[in-house]
N, C-alpha and C positions, 0 to 999 in steps of 0.2 A: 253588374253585367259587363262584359267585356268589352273596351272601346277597341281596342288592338291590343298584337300579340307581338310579342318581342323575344318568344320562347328559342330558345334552340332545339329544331329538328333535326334528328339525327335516324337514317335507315337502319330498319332492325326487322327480323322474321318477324310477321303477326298472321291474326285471322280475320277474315272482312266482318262486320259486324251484322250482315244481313242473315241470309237464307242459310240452312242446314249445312249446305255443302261443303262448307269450309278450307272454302278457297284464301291461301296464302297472300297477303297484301303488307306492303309495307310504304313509308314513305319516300316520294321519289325526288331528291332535292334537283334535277332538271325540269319537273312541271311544276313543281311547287304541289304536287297531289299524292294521291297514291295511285301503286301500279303494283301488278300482282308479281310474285317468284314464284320459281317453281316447287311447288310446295307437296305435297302426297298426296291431295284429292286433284288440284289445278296442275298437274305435273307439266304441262307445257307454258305455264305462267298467264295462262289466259284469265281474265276477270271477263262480268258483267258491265252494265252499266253502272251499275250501282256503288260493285266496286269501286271503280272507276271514281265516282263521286263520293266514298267512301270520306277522304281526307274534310270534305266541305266542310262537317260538322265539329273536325278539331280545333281550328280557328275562326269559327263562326263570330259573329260582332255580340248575338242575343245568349252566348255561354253563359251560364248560371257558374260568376265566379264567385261570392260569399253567401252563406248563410243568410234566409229570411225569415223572419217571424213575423205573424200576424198581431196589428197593435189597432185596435180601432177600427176594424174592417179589412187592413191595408195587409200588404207583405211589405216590409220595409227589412232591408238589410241589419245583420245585426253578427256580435261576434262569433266563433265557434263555440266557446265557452258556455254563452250566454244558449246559443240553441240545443249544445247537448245536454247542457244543464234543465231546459225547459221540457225534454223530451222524458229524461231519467225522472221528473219531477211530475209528470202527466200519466207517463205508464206503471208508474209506482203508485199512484193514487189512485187507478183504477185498479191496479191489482189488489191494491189491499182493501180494497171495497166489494168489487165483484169475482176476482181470483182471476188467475192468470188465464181461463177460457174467454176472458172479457177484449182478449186481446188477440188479432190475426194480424199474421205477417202475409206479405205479397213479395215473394223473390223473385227472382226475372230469368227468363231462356235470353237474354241479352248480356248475361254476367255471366261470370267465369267458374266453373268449379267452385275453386277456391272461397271466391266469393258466396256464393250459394251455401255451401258445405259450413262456412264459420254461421250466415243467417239463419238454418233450418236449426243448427246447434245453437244460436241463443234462445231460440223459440223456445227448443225442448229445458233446456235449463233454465228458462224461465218459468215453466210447468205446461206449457199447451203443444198440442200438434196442430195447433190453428197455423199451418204455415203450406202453399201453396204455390205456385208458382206457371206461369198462363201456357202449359202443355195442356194443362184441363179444357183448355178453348180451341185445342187442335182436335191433337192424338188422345186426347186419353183415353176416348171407347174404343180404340188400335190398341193400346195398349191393354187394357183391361180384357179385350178379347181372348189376343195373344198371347197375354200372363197366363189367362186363364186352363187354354188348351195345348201351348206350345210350354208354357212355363217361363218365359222372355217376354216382355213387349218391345221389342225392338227390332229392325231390320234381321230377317234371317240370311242374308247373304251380304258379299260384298260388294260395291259399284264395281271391281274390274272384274269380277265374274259374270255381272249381266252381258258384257260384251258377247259371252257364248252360249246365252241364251236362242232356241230357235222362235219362240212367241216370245210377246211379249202384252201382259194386257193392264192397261192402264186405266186407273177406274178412280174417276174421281179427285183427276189430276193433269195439270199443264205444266209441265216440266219443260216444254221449248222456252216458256215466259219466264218461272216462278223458280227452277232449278236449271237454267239455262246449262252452266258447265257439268251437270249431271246428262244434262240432252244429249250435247255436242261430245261430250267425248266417250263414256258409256253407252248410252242409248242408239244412238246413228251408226256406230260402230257396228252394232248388232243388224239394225236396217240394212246397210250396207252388206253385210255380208251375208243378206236375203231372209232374215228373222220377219214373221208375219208380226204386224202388232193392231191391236183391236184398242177403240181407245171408247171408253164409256164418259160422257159428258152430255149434260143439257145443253153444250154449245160447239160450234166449231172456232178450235183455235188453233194457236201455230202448230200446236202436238198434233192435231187433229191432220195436218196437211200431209204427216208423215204416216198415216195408218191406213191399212188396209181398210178395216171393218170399222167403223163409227157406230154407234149404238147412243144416240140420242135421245137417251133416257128422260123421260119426265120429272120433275126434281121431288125426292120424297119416296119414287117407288122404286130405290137401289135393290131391297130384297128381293121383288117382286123377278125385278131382271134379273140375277142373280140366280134364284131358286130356277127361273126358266132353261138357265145355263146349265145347272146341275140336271134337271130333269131330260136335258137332252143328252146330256154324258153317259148317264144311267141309262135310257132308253135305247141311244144306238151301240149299247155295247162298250164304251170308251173309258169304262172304268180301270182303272189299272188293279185288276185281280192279287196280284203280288204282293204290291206294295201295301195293300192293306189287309191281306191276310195277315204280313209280317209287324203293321203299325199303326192298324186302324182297327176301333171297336163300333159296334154297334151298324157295319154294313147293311145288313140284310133288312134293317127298322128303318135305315135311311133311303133305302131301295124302294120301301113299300113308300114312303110318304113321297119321294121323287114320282112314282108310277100313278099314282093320285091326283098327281099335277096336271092340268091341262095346257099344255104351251102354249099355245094360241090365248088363251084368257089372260094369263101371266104379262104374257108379251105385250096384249092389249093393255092390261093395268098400270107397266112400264110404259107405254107412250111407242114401242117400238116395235118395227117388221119382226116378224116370225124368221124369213128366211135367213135376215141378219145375227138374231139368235142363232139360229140353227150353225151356221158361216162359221160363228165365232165361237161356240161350243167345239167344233169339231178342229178349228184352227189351233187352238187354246192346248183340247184332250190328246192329238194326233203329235203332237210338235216332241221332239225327244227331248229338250228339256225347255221349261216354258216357267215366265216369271212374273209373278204380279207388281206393279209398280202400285201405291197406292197413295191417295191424296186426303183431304180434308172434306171434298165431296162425299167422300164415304162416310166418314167420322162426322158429322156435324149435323147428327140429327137428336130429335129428341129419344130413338133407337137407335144409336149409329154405332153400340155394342153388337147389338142385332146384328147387324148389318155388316159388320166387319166376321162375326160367326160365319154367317149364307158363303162370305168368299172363301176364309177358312176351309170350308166344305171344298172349294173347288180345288185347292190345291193338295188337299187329301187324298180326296176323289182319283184325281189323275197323278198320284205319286209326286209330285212335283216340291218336294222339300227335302232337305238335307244332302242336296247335290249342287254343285257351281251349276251357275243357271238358270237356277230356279228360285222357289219362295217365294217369301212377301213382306214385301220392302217398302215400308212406310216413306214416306218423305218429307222429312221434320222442316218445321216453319223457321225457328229463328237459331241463331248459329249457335244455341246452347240447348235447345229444349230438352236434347236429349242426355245432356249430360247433368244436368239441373236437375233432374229427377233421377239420374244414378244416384245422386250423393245425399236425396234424402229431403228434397223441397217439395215434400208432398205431407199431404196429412193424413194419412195411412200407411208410408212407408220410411222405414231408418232408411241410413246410406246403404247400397246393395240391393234396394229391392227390400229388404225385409220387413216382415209387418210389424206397426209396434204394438199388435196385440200378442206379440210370440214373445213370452219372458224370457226364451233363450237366445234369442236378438238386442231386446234390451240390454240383458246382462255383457252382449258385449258388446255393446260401445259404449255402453255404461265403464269396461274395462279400461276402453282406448281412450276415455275421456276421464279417468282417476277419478268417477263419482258413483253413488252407490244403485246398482238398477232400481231401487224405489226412487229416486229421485227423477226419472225421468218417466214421462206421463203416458198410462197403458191405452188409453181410448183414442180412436180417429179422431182428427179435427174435422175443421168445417172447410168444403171445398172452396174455390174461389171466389164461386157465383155465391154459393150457400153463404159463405160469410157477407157479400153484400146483401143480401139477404135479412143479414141480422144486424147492419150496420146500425145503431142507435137502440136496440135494444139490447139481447145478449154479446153483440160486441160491439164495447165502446173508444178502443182505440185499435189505429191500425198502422202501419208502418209497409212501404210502398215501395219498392227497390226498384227503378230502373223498368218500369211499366207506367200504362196512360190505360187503367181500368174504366175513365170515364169516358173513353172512345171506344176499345177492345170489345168491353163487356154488351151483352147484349140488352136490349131496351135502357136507351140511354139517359132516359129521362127519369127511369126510375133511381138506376146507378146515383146520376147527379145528388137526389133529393137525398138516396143512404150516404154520401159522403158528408154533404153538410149535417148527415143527424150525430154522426159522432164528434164526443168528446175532444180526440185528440186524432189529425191525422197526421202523418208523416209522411213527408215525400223526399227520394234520392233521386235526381235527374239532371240532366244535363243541360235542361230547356225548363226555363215553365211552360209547362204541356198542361192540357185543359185538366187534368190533375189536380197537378198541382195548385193550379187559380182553385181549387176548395180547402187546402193546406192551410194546417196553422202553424208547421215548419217547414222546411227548406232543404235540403240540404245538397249542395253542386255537386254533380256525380263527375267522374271520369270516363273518357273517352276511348274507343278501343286501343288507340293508338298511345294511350299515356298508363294503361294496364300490362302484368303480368300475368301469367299464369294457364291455365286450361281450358280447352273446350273442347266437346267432344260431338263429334258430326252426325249425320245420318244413319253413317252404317257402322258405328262403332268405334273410329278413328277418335282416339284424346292428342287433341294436338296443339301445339306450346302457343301462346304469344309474348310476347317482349317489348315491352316500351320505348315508341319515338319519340317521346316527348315527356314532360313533367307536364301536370295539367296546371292550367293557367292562374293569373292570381292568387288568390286563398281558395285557392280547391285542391282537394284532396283527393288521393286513390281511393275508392270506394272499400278497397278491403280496411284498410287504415281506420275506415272512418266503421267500418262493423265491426272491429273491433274495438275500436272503442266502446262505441253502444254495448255491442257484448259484457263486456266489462263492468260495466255501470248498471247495463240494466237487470244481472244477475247478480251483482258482488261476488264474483268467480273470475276476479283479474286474471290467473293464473292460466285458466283456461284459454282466455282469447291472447296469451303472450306467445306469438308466434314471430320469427325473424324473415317475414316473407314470404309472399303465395309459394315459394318448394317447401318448408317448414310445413304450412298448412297441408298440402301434398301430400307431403308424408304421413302425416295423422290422416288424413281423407282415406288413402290405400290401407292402410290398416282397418280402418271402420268400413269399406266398401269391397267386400272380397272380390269379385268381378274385376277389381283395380290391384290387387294385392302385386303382382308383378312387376306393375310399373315406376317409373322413374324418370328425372328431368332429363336425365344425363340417357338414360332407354330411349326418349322421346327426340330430344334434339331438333334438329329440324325434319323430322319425322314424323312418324306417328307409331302411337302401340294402342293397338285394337283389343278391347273387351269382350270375351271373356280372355283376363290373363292372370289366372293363380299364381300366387306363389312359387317361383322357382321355375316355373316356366321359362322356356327359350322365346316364345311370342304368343301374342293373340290369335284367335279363332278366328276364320273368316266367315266358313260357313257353320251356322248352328246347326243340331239337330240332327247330324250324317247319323249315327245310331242309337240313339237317346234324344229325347226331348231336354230340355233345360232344368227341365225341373224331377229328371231322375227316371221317369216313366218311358219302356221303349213303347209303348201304344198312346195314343187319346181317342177320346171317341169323335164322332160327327155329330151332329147338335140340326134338329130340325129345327129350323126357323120361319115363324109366319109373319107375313107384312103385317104391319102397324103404320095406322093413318097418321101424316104429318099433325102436328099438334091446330093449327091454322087451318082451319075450315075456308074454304076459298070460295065466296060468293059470285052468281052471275055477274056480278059487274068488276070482281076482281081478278089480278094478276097474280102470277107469283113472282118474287123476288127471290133472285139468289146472287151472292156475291161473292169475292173473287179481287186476286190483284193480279196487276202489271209489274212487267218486268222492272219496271222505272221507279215503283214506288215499292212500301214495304209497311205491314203491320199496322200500326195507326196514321204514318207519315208523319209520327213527331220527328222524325229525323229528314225522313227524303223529301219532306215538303219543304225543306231549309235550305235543300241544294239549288240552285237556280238552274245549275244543268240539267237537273233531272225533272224540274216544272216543266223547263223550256219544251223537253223533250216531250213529257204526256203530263199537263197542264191540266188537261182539259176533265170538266165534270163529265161527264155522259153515263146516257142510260142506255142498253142495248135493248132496242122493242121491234119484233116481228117484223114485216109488213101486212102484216093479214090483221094481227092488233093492232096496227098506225092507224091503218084504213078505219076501222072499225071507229077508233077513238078519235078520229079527224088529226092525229100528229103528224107532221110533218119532217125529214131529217133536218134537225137543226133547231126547232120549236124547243123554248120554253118549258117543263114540263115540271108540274108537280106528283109528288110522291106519298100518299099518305097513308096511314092506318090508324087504330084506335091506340095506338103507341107513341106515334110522332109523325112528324113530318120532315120533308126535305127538298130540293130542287135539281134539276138538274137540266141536262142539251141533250134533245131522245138523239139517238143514232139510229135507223131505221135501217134494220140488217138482219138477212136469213141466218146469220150465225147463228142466232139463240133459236129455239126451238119455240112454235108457235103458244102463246100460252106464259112464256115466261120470259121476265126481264132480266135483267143483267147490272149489277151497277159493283165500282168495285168498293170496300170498306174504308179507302187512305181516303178519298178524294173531295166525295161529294158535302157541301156544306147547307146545313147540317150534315154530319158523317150517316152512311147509311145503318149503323146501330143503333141509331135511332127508333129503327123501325124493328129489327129483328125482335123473336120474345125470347123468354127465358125459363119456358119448361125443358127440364133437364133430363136428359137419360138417366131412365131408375138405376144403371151399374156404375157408369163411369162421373154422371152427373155432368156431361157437358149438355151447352145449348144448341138449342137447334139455329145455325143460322144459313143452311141453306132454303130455308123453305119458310117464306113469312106473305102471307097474303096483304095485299096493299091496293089502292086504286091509282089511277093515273087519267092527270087532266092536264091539257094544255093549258099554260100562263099569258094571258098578255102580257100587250107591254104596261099596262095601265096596275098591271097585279091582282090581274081577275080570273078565273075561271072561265 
């Protein structure tokens, strides 16, 4: 590990390493940090905080700079040689025992294209689609919705077309905290220029301070509010006649099961005012062009396909797609999620989106990769969670890029017990992160600031980064070091011989049509937004304007019924939902390193009522234990009307134990993510003595 840095930094365009937005950062040799430029999402060069502390973790003291193996219990440092060697000689022994399904990849929305693009390509040339990567713990029942009915799971519009949006409604999302330079310069823009916005959350927060309508939903019953929303659209008339004569099937069946609705019941099963519904219906249906902002509150249930369908409906419903404006604009977590699953880090889809059960997809990347389409593997793998799942039985070794599944994933105690059941794990990071301490390799990742190459943002923007630095000691760029693996662990050198993440690039846009237009030299200190065919002048901003994505000018509307959170909630239970801070990020293996950004929001806390403080004798400031039949954990109650009575608050970086502890992990039957906003828990004050 590193005792100091003697590297030479040198300023260069790059992208912050956090949240979707993709805001432009580079190194500032006046603070010795970084600070942002003006880049194509941050165009007035503004960063967060986060930003801001971005640089902390490139010369951090605790850098993972050589290779460690495990010898005796231990991680003890060891060559490169010596650790690729041990990793080609683990996963070759399992394959040739149990076959290449025995084996799951973990790639990361924290790596680059390029990078992703060459790991999801050793997976499949090694024979599995066991390859994943942690979009599955966001978006994926957003995506999985919106593939489904739109033909895209991705942002249907731009960020600089929300500005002319007249609503705006935001569900399941804090975008003042979590996408601050999305807030500030998009979003308030629209405010200002007198846009009503409706904001759906079990809590009040800074987004909340900007909205007209709050709708302080009960956590678990999103359908519920949602179908109440549409049954008031349909009932007072607000449906846009037009727009779905000309692009929507099946009205008249969604009319009868909206009229069946009881709003008032709905409302109540939601946790919220009727009249507030009613407000927000007609703010939403009325507005000439109105935009759904959408978050992880929607997506993160054990139905949060479901659920992502019910809003689908509303933007049907009132015409509000394929015009600047409008749509539904997910708001991806980590600065790659969305680009990390364009290129094929999924275990049901090649590069593009395309399924690998379509042999005329196979057959061509099978083409762009000079191997023959039997050679690459026809069946889904196993999702992320699924493959922990299977950790120590059907799959016995796994390899881990630049993710911390033992914090991420939900119930954490289970996670722990599957990693130690496997054979072989492999870890790439930049930290030993609670991970890696189950590793029986190592190996030092690189830093955003010491990579090249792509990522691609929120709303479709692929945008360049370029290295300030060479990474420290014996570490290596990460693409370097997959390709190697590559190499080795297919015997297909030829394949991973690439001259650099543009080389890789180039094969990437061949294999991902969506990409097919683009270029280093198109990109620059730019962006070129997807979709861009071949031959194309530029990217799409808005999807959809007369055709759906996937060829179809109509889709239909989809009736959907609530479904009970998985978590049966006892009279003497809470619910739990969680959430981060501006200041932190993802698991906080990186933002709990910065000292800036402890200093700032430090602190554990639990967000509890006052109507349940009373109840439970807590006090603001007490002690307070957290437990279920999952785990446990602690933390300092905060006693605040923010959260809505009935439910707690805590975020997933902070609290120790980390709050996945407690979450479960029944899975949405489509998209297969977990449900982690809804986990029934108890809550008791701690002495000091450590009692009950």
């Amino acid at each position: 590990m590193s005792d100091s840095d003697d590297r030479e930094f040198t300023p260069a365009e790059s992208v912050c390493p956090f949240c979707g937005v993709g805001c432009g950062i580079r190194y500032d040799p006046d603070s010795g940090g970084a600070r942002g430029w003006r880049g194509p999402v941050n165009t007035k060069g503004e960063v967060c905080p986060k930003g801001v502390a971005a640089w902390d973790v490139v010369d951090h003291p605790d850098r993972l700079t050589a290779p460690l193996v495990r010898e005796d219990g231990d991680l003890v440092e060891t060559t490169w040689d010596d650790a690729l060697d041990r990793v080609e000689s683990a996963f070759g022994s399992v394959v040739a025992e149990h076959g290449p399904d025995a084996v799951s990849v973990f790639a990361s929305s924290n790596c680059t294209n390029e990078e992703n693009y060459v790991l999801q390509k050793c997976a499949r040339l090694l024979g599995t689609n066991n390859v994943d990567n942690c979009a599955r713990l966001c978006h994926s029942s957003t995506v999985a919705a919106m593939r489904d009915r739109f033909g895209a799971g991705a942002a249907t519009n731009s960020l600089d077309d929300l500005r002319e949006a007249d609503a705006l409604l935001v569900v399941g999302a804090n975008p003042a905290e979590n996408h601050p330079v999305i807030f500030r310069s998009y979003i308030l823009p629209a405010l200002r220029a007198g846009a009503t916005m409706i904001h759906v959350d079990p809590r009040e927060t800074a987004t909340t301070a900007g909205a007209d309508v709050h709708l302080q939903v009960r956590p678990g019953y999103d359908i519920s509010l949602l179908n109440a929303l549409a049954a008031v659209v349909v009932g007072d008339g607000l449906v846009d006649e037009a727009f779905c004569a000309d692009r929507v099937d099946g009205l008249a069946a969604f009319e009868r099961f909206a009229a069946g609705l009881d709003v008032d019941e709905e409302a109540a099963r939601a946790g919220v005012d009727t009249a507030d519904i009613r407000a927000a219906a007609h703010a939403y249906a009325t507005a000439d062009r109105a935009a759904i902002v959408t978050g992880m509150g929607v997506s993160q249930h054990h139905y949060g396909t479901a659920t992502v369908h019910a809003l689908l409906n509303l933007a049907l419903l009132t015409g509000n797609v394929g015009r600047r404006g409008t749509g539904v604009n997910p708001l991806r977590g980590q600065n790659n999620v969305q680009g990390a699953s364009d290129v094929g880090a999924l275990p049901d889809r090649l590069p593009g989106g395309r399924p690998v059960t379509d042999p005329d997809a196979r057959a061509a990347v099978a083409d762009v990769w000079g191997v023959a389409p039997d050679d690459l593997p026809a069946d889904p793998g196993l999702t992320e969670v699924e493959a922990t799942h299977a950790f120590g039985d059907d799959v016995r070794a796994a390899f881990v890029l630049g993710e911390n599944p033992a914090v991420t994933e939900p119930n954490a105690g289970r996670v722990a017990d599957a990693l130690d059941a496997l054979e072989c794990l492999v870890v790439q990071d930049l930290f030993r992160t609670e991970t890696a301490d189950h590793a029986d390799v190592v190996l030092p990742g690189s830093a955003w600031a010491e990579r090249g190459g792509t990522v691609t943002n929120t709303d479709r923007q692929v945008i360049r980064m370029r290295p300030n630095a060479a990474p420290p000691a014996d570490a290596r760029r990460d693409l370097d070091v997959l390709c190697d693996l590559g190499a080795r662990l297919t015997g297909r050198p030829e394949a991973f011989d690439y001259d650099g993440p543009e080389a890789v690039f180039e094969e990437l846009t061949a294999a991902t049509p969506p990409y097919a237009g683009m270029s280093y030299a198109g990109i620059d200190t730019g962006s070129q937004r997807w979709p861009f065919p071949a031959g194309a002048d530029e990217g799409t901003a808005v999807l959809h304007r007369t055709t759906f994505a996937n060829g179809n000018r109509r889709t239909p509307l989809r009736v959907v019924d609530h479904v009970d959170p998985a978590d049966a909630v006892g009279d003497d239970d809470l619910v739990l939902t969680t959430g981060r801070v501006i200041e932190h990020f993802n698991s906080g293996a990186l933002t709990r390193r910065s000292d800036r950004l402890v200093r700032m929001r430090g602190d554990e806390t639990l967000q509890i009522h006052p109507d349940d403080a009373e109840v439970l004798g807590v006090a603001d400031g007490d002690q307070v234990r957290i437990e279920n039949d999952r785990g446990r954990t602690t933390a300092v109650a905060e006693v605040t009307p923010a959260v809505r009575p009935g439910t707690v608050f805590a975020t997933f970086h902070t609290l120790a134990p980390l709050a996945n502890a407690l979450t479960g992990d029944t899975l949405d039957p489509v998209a297969k993510i977990p449900e982690y906003k809804h986990s029934a828990v108890r809550v008791r004050v701690v002495t000091t003595d450590g009692a009950e």
